[in-house]
C-alpha positions in Angstrom: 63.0 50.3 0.8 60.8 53.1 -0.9 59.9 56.1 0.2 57.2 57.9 -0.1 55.6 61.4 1.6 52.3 61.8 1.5 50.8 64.7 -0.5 48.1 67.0 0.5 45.3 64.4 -1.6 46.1 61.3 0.1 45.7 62.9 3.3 43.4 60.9 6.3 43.1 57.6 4.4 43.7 54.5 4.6 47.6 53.3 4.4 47.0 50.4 1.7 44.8 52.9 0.0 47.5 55.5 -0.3 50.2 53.2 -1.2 47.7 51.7 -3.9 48.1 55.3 -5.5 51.5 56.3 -5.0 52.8 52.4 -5.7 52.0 52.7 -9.4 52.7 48.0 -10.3 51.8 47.1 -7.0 48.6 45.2 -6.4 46.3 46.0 -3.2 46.8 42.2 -2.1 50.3 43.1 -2.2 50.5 45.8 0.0 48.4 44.5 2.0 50.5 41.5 2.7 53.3 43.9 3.1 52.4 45.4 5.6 50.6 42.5 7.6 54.3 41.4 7.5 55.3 44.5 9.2 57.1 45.4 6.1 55.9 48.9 6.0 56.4 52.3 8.4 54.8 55.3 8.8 57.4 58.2 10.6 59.4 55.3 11.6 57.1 52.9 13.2 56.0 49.7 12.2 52.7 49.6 11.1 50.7 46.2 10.4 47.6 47.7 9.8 46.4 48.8 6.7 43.2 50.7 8.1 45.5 52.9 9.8 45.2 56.8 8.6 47.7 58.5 7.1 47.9 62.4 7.5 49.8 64.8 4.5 53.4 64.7 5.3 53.6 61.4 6.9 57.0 59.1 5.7 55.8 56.2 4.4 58.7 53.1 4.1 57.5 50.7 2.4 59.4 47.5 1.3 57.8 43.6 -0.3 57.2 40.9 1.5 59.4 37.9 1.6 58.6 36.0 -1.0 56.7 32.5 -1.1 58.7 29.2 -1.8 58.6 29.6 -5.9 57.1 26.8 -7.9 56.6 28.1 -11.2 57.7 25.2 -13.4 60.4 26.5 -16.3 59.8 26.1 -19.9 61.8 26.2 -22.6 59.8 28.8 -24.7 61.4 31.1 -27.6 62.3 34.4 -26.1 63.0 37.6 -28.3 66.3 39.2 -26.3 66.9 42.7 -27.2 69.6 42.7 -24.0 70.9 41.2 -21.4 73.7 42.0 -18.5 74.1 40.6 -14.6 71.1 43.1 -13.6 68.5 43.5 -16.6 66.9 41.6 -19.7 65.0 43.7 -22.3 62.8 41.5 -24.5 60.5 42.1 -27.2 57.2 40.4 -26.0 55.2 38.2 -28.6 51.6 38.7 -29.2 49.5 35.8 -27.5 52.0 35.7 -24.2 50.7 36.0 -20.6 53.7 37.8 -18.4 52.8 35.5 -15.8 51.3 32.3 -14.4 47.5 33.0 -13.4 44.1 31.6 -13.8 44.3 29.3 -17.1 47.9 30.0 -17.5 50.3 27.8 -15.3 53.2 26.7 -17.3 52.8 29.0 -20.9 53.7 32.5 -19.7 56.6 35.0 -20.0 57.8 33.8 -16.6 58.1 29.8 -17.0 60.3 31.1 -20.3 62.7 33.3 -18.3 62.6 30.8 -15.1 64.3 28.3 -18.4 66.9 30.6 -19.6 68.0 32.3 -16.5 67.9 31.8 -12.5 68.5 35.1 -11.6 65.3 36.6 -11.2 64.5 39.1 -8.5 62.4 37.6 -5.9 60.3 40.4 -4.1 57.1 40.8 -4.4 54.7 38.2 -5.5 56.3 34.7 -5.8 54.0 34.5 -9.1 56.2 37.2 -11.0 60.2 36.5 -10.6 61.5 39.5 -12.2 58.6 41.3 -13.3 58.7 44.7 -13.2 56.1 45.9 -15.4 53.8 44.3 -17.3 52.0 44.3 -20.9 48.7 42.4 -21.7 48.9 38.9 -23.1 48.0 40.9 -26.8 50.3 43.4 -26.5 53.5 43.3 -28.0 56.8 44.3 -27.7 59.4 46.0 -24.9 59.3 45.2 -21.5 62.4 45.0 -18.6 63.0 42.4 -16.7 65.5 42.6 -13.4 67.7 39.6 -12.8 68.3 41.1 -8.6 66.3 42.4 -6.0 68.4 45.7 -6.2 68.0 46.4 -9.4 64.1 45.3 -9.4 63.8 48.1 -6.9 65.6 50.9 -8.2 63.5 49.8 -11.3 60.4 49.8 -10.0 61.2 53.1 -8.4 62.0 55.3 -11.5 58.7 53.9 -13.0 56.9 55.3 -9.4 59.1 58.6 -10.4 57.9 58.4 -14.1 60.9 58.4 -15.2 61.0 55.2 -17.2 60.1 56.5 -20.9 57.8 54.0 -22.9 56.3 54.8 -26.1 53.1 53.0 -27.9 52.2 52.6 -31.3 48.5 52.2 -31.9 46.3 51.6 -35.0 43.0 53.0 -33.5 39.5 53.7 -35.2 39.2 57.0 -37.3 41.3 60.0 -36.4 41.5 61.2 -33.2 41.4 65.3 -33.0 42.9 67.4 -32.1 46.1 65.1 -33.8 48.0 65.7 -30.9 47.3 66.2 -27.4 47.0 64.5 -23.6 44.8 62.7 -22.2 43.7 62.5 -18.0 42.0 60.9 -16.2 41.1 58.4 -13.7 40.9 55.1 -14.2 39.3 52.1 -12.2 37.8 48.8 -11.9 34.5 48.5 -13.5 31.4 47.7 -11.1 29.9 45.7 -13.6 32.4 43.3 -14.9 35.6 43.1 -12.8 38.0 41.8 -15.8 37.5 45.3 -17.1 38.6 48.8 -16.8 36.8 52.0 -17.2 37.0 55.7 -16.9 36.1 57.0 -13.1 34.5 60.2 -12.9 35.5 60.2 -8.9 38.2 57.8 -7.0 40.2 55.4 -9.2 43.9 56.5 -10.2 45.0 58.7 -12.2 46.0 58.2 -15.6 48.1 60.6 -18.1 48.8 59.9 -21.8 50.5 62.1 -24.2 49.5 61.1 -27.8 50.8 62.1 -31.7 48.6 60.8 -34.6 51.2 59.8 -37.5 49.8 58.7 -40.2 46.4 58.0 -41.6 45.1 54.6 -43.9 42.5 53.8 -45.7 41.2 57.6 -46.0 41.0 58.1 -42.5 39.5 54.5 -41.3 42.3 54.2 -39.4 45.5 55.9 -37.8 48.8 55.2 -36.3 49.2 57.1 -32.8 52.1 57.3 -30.6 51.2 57.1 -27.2 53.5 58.3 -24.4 53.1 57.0 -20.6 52.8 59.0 -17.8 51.4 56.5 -16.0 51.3 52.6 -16.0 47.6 51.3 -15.3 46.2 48.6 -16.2 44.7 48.9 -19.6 45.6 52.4 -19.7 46.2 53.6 -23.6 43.3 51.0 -24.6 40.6 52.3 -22.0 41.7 55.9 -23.1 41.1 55.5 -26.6 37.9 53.9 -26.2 36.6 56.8 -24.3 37.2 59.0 -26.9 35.7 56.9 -29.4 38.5 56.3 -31.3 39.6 51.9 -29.4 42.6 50.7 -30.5 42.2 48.3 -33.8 41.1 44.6 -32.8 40.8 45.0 -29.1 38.2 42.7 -28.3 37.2 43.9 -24.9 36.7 47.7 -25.4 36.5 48.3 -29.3 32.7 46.8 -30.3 35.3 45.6 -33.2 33.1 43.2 -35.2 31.1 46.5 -35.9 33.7 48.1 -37.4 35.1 45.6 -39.4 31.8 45.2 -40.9 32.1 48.8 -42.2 35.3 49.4 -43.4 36.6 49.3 -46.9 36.7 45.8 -48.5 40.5 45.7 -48.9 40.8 46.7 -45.0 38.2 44.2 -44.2 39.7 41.3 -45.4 43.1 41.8 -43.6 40.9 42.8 -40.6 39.1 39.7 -40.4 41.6 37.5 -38.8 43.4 39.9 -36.9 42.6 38.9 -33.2 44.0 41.2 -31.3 44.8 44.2 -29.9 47.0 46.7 -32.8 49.2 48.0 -29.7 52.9 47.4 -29.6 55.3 48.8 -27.2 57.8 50.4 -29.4 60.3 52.0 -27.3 61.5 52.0 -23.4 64.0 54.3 -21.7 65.3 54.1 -18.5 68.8 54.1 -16.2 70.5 51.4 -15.9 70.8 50.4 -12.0 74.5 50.1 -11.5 76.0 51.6 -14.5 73.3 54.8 -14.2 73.9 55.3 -17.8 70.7 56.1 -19.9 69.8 53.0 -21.6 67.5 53.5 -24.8 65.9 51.0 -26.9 63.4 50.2 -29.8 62.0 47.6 -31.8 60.0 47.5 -34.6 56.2 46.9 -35.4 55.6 43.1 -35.6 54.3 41.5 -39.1 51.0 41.0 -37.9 50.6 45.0 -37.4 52.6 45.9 -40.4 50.4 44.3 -42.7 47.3 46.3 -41.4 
């Protein structure tokens, strides 16, 4: 189980709605399922309501539903390993892979490849996402961990709710972001006017921190490569960020106006430009503790061709 107190801001709202804020990878539906299933308490009762109120100081206990009968079909799919043990896999997700089965993706995703090389997979949560921990977009590339037991998918999933899983970005954006180096917060939603999207939230939504570096600079300042530091894990995060400040991550489709861009960069930058399709983000490094061994386990890959060329 995972527990949680509730701090002075969450206070006298609802209980999904609080654990939608302090449950950082869990979806609403989830929780909400959770505790339908009387799988969640408040100060030691069972509560299977999620309109119930919490007050500041209540002890929330909150653990996943059993899961649905899995029928994710495997597939035998090429999978970069960076490591593996009885508990964990770290792999270097390709650009291009969904992390798991959804609407137009049933039997190509992340998922269906791990189903075919292993059968331990932790099973809480949603019976859609054996073993998922975290996610990264299907254009994102690089590290992500992967739990092969229910124990270590929860002590996992914990020290990301702790923030203290370390996971580090690199980021060809638009121009040059100033000051070079810096944080960005704020809060970060749903959009009202297309659902699929995110977008900045001047009140509700959750919070969202991002430390960022600028490292180097191309093409005269068209674009730069920024390090980008979690704080937090939304959805969209570093590429909703960077669009608010004007300065959307190289190829992103959804928040970049890219086509624009393209059209006025230098000829030499155009050209590669042109049939890059995706987002320039690659998860480059990922820290955590390891769940039985509590040693520090560190790792890093580097960029993929498709970004080094750029």
């Amino acid at each position: 189980m995972l527990t949680y107190n509730v701090p002075n801001e969450l206070n006298n709202i609802r209980l999904d709605k609080a654990l939608s804020q302090l449950l950082e990878n869990v979806s609403r539906n989830q929780i909400q399922k959770s505790i339908k299933s009387s799988c969640v308490q408040v100060n030691d009762v069972i509560i299977s309501d999620p309109d119930v109120l919490v007050k500041e100081n209540d002890v929330i206990l909150f653990s996943f539903k059993e899961p649905e009968e899995l029928k994710i079909a495997a597939a035998n799919i090429a999978l970069d390993i960076i490591y593996e043990d009885d508990d964990l896999i770290v792999i270097n997700k390709a650009a291009g892979m969904t992390v798991h089965p959804g609407a137009g993706h049933h039997d190509d995703t992340l998922v269906n490849a791990l189903l075919y090389h292993t059968k331990n997979l932790s099973d809480i949560g949603s019976s859609e996402r054996p073993g998922i921990v975290h996610r990264l977009d299907k254009n994102t590339t690089g590290l992500m961990v992967v739990a092969k037991n229910n124990k270590a998918h929860m002590l996992l999933a914990n020290q990301i709710e702790q923030r203290q899983v370390i996971r580090k970005y690199k980021a060809l954006v638009w121009g040059v972001i100033n000051p070079l180096e810096g944080v960005i917060k704020n809060n970060i939603g749903r959009s009202r006017s297309d659902r699929q999207k995110m977008t900045i939230l001047k009140y509700g939504g959750k919070e969202a921190v991002t430390h960022y570096k600028t490292l180097e600079l191309f093409y005269s300042g068209t674009i730069s490569m920024v390090e980008c530091k979690l704080s937090t894990g939304r959805t969209h995060q570093i590429r909703v960020q960077l669009s608010h400040l004007k300065h959307s991550v190289v190829g992103d489709q959804t928040y970049g106006n890219n086509d624009r861009k393209i059209a006025h960069s230098p000829p030499e930058l155009k050209a590669k430009l042109i049939d890059f399709k995706r987002q320039a983000l690659h998860s480059w490094y990922l820290s955590f503790t390891h769940p039985t061994s509590n040693e520090i386990m560190e790792f890093s890959c580097e960029l993929p061709r498709d970004m080094g060329r750029l």
